[in-house]
C-alpha positions as a Markdown table, in Angstrom:
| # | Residue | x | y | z |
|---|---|---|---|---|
| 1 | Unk | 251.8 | -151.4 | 118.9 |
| 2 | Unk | 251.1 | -150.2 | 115.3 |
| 3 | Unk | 253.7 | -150.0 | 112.6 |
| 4 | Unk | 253.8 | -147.8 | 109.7 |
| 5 | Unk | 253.0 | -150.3 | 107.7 |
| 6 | Unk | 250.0 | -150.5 | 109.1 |
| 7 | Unk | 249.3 | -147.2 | 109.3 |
| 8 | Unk | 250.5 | -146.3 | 105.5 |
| 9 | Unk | 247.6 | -149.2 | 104.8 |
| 10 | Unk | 244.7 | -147.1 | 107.1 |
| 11 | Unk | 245.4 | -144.0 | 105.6 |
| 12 | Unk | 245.3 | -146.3 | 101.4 |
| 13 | Unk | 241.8 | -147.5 | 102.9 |
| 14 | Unk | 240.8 | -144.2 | 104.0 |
| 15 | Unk | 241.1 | -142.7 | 100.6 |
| 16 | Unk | 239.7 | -145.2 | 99.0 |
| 17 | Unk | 236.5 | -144.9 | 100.7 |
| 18 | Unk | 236.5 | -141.5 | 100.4 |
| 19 | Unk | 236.5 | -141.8 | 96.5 |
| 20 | Unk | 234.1 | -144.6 | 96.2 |
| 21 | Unk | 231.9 | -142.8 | 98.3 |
| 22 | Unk | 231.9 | -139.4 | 96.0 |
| 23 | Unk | 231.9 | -142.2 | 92.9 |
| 24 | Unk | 228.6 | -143.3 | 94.5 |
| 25 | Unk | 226.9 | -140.3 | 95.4 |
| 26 | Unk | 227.6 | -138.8 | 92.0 |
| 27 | Unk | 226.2 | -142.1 | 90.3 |
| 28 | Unk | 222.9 | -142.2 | 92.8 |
| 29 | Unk | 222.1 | -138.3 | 91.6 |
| 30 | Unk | 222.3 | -138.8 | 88.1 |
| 31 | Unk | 220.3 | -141.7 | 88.4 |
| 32 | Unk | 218.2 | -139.9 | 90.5 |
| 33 | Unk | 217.9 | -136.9 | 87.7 |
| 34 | Unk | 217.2 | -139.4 | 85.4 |
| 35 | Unk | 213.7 | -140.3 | 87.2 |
| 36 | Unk | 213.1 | -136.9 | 87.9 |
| 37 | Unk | 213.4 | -136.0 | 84.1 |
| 38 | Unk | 211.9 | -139.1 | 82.5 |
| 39 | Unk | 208.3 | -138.8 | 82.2 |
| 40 | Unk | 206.1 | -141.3 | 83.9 |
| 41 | Unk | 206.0 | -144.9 | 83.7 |
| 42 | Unk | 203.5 | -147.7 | 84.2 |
| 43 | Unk | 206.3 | -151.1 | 84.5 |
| 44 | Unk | 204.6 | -152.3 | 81.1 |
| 45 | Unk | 208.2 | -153.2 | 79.4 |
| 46 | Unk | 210.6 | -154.7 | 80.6 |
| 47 | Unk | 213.3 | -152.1 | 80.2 |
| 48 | Unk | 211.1 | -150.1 | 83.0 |
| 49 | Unk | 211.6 | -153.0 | 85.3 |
| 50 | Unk | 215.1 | -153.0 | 85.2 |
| 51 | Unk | 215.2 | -148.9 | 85.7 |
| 52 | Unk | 213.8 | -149.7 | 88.6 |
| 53 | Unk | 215.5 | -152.8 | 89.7 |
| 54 | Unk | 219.0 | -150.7 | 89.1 |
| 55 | Unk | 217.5 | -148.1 | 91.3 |
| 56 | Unk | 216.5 | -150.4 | 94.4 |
| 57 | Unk | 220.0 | -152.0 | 94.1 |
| 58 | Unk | 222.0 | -149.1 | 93.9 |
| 59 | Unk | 219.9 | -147.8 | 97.0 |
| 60 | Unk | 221.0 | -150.7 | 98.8 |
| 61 | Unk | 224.3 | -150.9 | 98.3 |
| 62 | Unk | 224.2 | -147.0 | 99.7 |
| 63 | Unk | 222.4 | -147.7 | 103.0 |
| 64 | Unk | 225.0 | -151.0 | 103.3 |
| 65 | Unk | 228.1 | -148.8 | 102.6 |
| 66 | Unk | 226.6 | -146.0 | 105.3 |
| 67 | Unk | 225.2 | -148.6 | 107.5 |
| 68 | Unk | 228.8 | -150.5 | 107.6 |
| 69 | Unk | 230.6 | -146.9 | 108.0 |
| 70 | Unk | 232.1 | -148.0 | 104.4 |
| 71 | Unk | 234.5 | -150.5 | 105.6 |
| 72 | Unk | 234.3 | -152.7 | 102.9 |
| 73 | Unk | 237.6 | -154.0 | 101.2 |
């Protein structure tokens, strides 16, 4: 049998992954915009690399927090 304890903590866990979800999409589009706008590059400086470095990690944390149905704590 549940409590309401553990209920009160569901619902705390809930809303939190509701937020850091919207945090995240909101985060992924303007980094998104930011490619879209930038013109293009070629990876010669190093600042380039870590554009796109940022990019492929922020992707994968996405397709983790989707794949895991965002039950991270």
């Amino acid at each position: 049998m549940t409590t309401s304890d553990d209920i009160e903590a569901a619902d705390r866990a809930g809303r939190r992954r509701a937020r850091m979800t919207s945090a995240l999409a909101v985060i992924f589009l303007l980094q998104q915009a930011v490619f879209f706008v930038a013109p293009p590059v070629h990876l010669a400086r190093p600042v380039d690399q870590v554009k796109v470095g940022a990019w492929v990690c922020l992707s994968v944390v996405l397709i983790a927090f989707l794949a895991t149905g965002g039950m991270w704590r």
